[in-house]
C-alpha positions as CSV (number, residue, x, y, z in Angstrom):
1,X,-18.5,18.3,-22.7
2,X,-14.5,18.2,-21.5
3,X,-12.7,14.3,-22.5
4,X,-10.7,14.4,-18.9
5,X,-8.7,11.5,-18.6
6,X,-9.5,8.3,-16.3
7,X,-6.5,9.7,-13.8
8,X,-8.4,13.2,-13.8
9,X,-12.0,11.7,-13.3
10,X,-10.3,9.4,-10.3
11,X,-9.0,12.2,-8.5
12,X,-12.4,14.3,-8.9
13,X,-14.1,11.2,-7.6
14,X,-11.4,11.1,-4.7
15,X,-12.5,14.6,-3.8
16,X,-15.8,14.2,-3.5
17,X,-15.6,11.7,-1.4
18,X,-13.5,13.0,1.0
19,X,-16.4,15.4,1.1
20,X,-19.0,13.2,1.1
21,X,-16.6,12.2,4.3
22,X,-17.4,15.3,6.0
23,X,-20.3,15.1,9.0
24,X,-21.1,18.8,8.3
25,X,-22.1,18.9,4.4
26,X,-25.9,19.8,3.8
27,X,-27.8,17.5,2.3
28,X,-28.0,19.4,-0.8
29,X,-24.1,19.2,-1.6
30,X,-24.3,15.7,-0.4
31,X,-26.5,14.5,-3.0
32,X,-25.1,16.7,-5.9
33,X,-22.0,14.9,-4.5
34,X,-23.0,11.7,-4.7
35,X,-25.3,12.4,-8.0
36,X,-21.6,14.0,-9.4
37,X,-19.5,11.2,-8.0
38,X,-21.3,8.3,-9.4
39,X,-21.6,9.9,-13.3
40,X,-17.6,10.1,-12.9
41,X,-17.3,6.5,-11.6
42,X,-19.7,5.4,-14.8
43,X,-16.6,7.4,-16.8
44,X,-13.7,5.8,-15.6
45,X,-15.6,2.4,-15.8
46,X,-16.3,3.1,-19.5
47,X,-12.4,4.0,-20.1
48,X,-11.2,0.6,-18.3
49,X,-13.9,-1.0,-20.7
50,X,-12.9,0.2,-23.6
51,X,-8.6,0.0,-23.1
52,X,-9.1,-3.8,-22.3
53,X,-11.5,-4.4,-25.6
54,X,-9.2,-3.2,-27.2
55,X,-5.9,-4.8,-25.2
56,X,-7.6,-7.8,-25.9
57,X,-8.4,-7.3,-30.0
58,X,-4.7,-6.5,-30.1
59,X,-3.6,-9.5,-28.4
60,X,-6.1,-11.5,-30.6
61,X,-4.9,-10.1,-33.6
62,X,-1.6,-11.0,-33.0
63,X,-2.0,-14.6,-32.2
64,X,-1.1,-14.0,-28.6
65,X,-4.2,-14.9,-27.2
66,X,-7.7,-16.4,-28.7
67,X,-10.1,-14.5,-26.1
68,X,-13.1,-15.6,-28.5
69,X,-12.4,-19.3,-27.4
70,X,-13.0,-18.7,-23.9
């Protein structure tokens, strides 16, 4: 399985909804599509997730900001 990197998945996902745009796609690419697009939007969401845990155990650490508190 290829590690792409969130700016790679977001530009995939861009692509296939500029075809999911397109009023003459079969119903068959539509829904790998859609079936495609919405394992890549699960990706980047899972990279956002995991740079601000660990933005925020950083800041933590260093006394910046108690996260834990809130």
């Amino acid at each position: 399985m290829e590690n792409k990197s969130f700016e790679e998945n977001l530009m995939e996902l861009e692509k296939i909804l500029q075809a999911l745009e397109d009023k003459n796609i079969t119903l068959e690419d539509a829904v790998k599509g859609y079936t495609t697009g919405l394992e890549l939007s699960k990706k980047c969401y899972d990279i956002l997730n995991t740079n601000e845990e660990l933005v925020v155990q950083k800041m933590t650490e260093s006394g910046l900001v108690d996260f834990k508190k809130e």
